[in-house]
C-alpha positions as CSV (number, residue, x, y, z in Angstrom):
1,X,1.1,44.5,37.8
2,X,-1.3,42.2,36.8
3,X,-2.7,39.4,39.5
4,X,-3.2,35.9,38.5
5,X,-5.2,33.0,39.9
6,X,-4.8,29.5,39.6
7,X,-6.6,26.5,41.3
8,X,-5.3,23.1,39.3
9,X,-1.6,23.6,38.3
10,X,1.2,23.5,41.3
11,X,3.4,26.3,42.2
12,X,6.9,26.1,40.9
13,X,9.7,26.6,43.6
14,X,11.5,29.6,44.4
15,X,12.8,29.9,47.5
16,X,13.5,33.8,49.5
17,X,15.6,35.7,51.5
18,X,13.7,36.5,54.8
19,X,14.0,39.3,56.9
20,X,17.3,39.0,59.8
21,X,14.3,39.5,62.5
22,X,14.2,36.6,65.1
23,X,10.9,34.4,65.2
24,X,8.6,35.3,67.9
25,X,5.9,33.1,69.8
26,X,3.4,35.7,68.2
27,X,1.9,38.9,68.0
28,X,1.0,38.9,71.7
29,X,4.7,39.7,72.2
30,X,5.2,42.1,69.7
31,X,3.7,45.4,71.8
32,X,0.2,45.1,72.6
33,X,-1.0,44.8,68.4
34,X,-2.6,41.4,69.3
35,X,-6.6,40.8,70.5
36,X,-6.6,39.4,73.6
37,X,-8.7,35.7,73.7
38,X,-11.0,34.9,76.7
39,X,-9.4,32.7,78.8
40,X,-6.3,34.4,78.1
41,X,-3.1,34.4,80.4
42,X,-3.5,37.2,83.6
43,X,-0.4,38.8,82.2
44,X,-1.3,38.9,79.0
45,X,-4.9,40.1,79.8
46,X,-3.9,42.7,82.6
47,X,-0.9,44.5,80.7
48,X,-1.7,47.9,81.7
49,X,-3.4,50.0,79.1
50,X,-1.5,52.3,77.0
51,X,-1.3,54.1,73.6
52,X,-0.8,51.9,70.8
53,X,2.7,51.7,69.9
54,X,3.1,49.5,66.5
55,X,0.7,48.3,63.6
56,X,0.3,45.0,62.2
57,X,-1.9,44.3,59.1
58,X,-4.6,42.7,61.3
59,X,-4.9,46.1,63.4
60,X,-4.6,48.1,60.3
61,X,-7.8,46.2,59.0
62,X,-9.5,46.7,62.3
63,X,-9.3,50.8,62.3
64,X,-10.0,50.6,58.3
65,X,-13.5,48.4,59.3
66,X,-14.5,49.9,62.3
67,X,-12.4,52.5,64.8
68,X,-14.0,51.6,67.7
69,X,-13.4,47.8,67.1
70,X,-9.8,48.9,66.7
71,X,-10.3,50.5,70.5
72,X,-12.1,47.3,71.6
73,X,-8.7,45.3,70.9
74,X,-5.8,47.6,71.6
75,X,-6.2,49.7,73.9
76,X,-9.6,48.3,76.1
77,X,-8.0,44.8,75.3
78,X,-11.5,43.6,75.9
79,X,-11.8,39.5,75.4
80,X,-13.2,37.3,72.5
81,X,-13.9,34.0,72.3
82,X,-12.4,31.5,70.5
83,X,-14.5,30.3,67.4
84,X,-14.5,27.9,65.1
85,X,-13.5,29.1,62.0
86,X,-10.4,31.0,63.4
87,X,-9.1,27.9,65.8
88,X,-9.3,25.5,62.7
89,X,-7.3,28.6,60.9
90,X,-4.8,28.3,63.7
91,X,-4.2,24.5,63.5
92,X,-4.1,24.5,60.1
93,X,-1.3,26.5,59.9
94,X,0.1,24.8,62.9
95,X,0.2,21.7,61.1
96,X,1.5,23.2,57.7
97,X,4.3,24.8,59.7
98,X,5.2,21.3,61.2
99,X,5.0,19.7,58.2
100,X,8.3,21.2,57.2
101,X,9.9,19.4,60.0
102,X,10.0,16.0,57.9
103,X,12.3,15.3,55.4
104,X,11.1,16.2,52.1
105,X,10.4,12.7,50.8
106,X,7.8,12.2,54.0
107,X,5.8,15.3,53.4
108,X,3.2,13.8,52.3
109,X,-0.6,13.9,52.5
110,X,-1.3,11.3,55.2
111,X,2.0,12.4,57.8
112,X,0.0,16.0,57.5
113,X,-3.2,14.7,58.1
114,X,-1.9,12.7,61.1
115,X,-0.3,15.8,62.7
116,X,-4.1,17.1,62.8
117,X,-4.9,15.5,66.0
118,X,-1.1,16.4,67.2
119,X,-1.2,19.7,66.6
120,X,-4.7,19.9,68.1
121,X,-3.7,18.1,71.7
122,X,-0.7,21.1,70.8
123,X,-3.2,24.1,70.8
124,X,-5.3,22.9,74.1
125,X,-2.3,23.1,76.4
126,X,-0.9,26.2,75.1
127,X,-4.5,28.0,74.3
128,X,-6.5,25.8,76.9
129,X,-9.9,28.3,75.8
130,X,-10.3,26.6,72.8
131,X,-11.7,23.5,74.7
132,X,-14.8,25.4,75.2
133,X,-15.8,25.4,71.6
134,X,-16.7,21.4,72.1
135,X,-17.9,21.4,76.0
136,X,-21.6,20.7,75.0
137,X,-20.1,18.3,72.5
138,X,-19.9,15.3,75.2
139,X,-20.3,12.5,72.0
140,X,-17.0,14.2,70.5
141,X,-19.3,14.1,67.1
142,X,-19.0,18.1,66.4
143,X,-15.2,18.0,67.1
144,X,-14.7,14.9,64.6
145,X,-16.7,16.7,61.8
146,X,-14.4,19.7,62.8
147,X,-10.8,17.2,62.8
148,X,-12.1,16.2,59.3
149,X,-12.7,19.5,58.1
150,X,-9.4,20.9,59.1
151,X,-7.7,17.2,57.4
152,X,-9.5,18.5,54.4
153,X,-7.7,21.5,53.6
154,X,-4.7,20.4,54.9
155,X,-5.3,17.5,52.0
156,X,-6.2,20.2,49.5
157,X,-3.3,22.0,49.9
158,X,-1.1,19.7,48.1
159,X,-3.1,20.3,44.8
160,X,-1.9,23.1,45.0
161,X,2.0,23.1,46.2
162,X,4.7,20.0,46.4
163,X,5.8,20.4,49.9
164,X,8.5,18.0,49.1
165,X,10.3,20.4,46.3
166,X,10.0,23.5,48.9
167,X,13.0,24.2,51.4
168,X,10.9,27.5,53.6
169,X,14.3,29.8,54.2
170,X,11.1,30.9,57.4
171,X,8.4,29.6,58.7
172,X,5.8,31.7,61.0
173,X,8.5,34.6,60.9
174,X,7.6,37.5,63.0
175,X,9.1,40.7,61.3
176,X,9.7,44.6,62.2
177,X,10.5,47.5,60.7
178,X,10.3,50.9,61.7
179,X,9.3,53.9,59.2
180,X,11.7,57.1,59.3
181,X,8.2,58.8,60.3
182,X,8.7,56.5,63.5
183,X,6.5,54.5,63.3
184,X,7.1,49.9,63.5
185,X,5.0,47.7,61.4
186,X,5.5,44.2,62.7
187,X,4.0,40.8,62.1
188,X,3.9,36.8,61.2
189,X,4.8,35.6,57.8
190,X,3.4,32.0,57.5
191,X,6.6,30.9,54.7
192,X,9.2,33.1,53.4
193,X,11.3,31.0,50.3
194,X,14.3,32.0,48.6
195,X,15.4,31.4,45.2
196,X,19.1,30.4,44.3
197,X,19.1,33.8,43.1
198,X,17.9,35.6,45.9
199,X,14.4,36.3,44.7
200,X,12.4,36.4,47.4
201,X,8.5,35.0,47.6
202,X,6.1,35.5,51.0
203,X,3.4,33.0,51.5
204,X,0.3,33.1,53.4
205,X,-2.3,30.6,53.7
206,X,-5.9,30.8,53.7
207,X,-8.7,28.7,55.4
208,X,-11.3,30.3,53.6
209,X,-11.9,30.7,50.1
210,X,-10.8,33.3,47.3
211,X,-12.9,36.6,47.2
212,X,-14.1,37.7,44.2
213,X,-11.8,40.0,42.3
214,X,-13.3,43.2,43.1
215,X,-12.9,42.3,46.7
216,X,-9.1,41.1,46.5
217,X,-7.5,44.1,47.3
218,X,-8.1,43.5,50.8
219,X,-6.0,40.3,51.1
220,X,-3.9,41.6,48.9
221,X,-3.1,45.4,51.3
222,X,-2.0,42.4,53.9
223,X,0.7,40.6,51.5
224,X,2.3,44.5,50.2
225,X,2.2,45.2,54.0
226,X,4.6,42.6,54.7
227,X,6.7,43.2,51.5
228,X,7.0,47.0,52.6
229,X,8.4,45.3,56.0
230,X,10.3,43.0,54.2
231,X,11.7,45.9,51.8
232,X,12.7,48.6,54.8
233,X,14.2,46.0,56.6
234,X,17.0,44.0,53.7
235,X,15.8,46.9,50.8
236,X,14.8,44.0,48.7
237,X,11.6,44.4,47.0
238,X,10.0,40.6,47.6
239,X,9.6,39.1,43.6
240,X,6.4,37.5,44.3
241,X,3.1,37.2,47.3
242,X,1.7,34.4,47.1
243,X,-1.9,33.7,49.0
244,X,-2.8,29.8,48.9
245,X,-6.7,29.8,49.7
246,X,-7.3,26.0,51.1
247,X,-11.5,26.5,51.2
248,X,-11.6,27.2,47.3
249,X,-8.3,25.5,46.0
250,X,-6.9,28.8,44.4
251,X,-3.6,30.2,44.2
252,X,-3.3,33.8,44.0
253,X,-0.2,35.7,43.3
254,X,0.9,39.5,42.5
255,X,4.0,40.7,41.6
256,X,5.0,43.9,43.8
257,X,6.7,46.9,42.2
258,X,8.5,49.6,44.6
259,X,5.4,52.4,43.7
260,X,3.1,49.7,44.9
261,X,5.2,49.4,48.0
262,X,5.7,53.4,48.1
263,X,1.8,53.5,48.0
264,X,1.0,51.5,50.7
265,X,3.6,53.2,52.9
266,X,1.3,56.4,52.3
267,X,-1.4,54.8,53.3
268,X,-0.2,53.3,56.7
269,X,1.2,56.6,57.2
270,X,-2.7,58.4,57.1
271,X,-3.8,55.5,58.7
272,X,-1.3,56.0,62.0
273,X,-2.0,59.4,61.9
274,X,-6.1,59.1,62.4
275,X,-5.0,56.5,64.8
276,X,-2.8,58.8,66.9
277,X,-5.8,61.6,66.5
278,X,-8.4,58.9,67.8
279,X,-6.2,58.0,70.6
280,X,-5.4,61.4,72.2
281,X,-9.4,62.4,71.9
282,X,-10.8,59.3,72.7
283,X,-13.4,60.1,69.5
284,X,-13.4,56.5,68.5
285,X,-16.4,55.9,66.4
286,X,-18.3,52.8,65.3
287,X,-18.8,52.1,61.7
288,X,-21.4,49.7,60.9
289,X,-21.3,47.1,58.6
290,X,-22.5,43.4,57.6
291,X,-19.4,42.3,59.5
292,X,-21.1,43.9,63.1
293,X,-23.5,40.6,63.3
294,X,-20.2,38.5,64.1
295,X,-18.7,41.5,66.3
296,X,-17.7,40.0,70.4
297,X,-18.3,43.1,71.8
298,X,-21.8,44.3,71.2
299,X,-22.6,44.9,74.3
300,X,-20.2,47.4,74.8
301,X,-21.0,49.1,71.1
302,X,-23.5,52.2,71.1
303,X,-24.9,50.9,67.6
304,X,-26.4,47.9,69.7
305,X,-27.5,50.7,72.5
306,X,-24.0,49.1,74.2
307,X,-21.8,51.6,76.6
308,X,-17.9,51.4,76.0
309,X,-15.8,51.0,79.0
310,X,-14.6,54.1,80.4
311,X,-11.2,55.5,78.6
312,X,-8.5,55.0,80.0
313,X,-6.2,56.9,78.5
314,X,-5.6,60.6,79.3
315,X,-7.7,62.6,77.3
316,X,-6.3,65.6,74.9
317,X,-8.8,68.7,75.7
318,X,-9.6,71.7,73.4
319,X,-6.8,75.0,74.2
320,X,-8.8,78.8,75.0
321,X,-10.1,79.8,72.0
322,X,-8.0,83.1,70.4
323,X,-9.8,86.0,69.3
């Protein structure tokens, strides 16, 4: 199937049938497949360590990028601090998701942009971290720029959908599915819609801008991993993904077929299995790229002459040799 971009035209309605999985407060509560922020809750932070369990498309990227990051997050559960980019991300989507609450005739532009400083008052008590990012900002100037910044693509988005002609059949839906293999894939859909004929579209919104087309297939592997979920979970194959990129004002959509699906499956299925080898030999190795200069833990990484923390999982050893 072919994958089409927009940026000036609005997407047409058609609601979907979302997974029977009950909404969950997030990833954090979904088995350990969640990095862990600085500042984070003691229980959260001090869940004993243990082998990883599930796979959501964020961990899946991790392992793909860099093995040892993967380590770093779900099994060390070493902290990162909050930044910038990913908080606005965060309230955003916060304030998106709200926006739903409204009748459909008051989901306009300025209710969303007034839920901006809502939802951010919101995110301080339940992520209380985040107040770092502006405590050398004692003028508030950096934070305003950064309110205005996040009221900008909350304006953009309706360029690019009619909130008011959308009924969401889910909003941040947390969905999981386990494989016959054995193995769950789990995570948050930001809007699930449903056509009056059952077609079923999944949603996810972007704070950043659309990547060039040679490098979309790396969004894309996250919207087919949640239609594989969706799929083994109601065996409807979703009609349409749909990824709304607010930095750039594109739409980008692909239409899933069940060998796409099939293929992806394979893939997560190779993927669990050098995870599973990584875990029971500790051999987790780094893999440098561009991406290492935004990378928390570089002081724990041997490409930045960085020790790991000690293991702490058992260790599988090598059995007598036979002649």
């Amino acid at each position: 199937m072919e994958t089409s971009t927009g940026a000036a035209g609005r997407s047409e309605s058609m609601p979907v049938v979302a997974a029977n999985t009950p909404a969950a407060a997030g990833e954090a509560a979904a088995g350990g497949d969640v990095a862990v922020a600085a500042g984070a809750p003691a229980a959260a932070a001090a869940r004993p360590p243990g082998p990883p369990a599930s796979l959501s498309p964020s961990r899946a990227g991790d392992f793909m990028q860099c093995p040892l990051l993967y380590r770093f997050r779900v099994i060390d559960r070493l902290p990162e601090k909050p930044s910038e980019a990913a908080t606005r991300g965060t309230l955003v989507h916060a304030v998106l998701e709200r926006l739903f609450d409204a009748p459909a005739a008051e989901r306009t532009a300025p209710r969303a942009k007034a839920l901006v400083p809502e939802q951010w008052d919101r995110l301080r008590e339940s992520r209380p971290e985040v107040a770092e990012l502006f405590a050398e900002d004692p003028g508030g100037e950096r934070l305003a720029r950064w309110l205005a910044e996040a009221e900008q693509l909350v304006e953009r988005w309706f360029g690019l959908e009619d909130p008011s002609r959308l009924e969401p059949a889910e909003r941040e839906l947390f969905v999981e599915a386990e494989l016959d293999s054995g193995l769950r894939l789990r995570g948050i859909i930001d809007r699930v819609d449903v056509a009056p004929t059952g077609e079923v579209r999944i949603v996810d919104y972007k704070t950043g801008k659309a990547p060039r087309p040679e490098y979309a297939e790396g969004a894309l592997f996250q919207m087919k991993f949640y239609a594989l979920v969706v799929w083994r979970l109601k065996r409807v194959i979703p009609r349409r993904l749909q990824l709304v990129y607010l930095g750039s004002g594109d739409v980008v959509t692909y239409d899933p077929v069940r060998a796409d699906l099939e293929r992806v499956e394979r893939k997560l299925l190779a993927l669990w299995e050098a995870i599973r080898q990584a875990t029971e030999t500790g051999d987790w190795r780094p893999r440098p790229t561009k991406l290492c200069g935004w990378c928390d833990h570089q002081t724990h990484c041997p490409e930045f002459g960085g020790t790991p923390p000690p293991y702490p999982l058992p260790v599988r050893t090598a059995g007598p040799a036979v002649d």
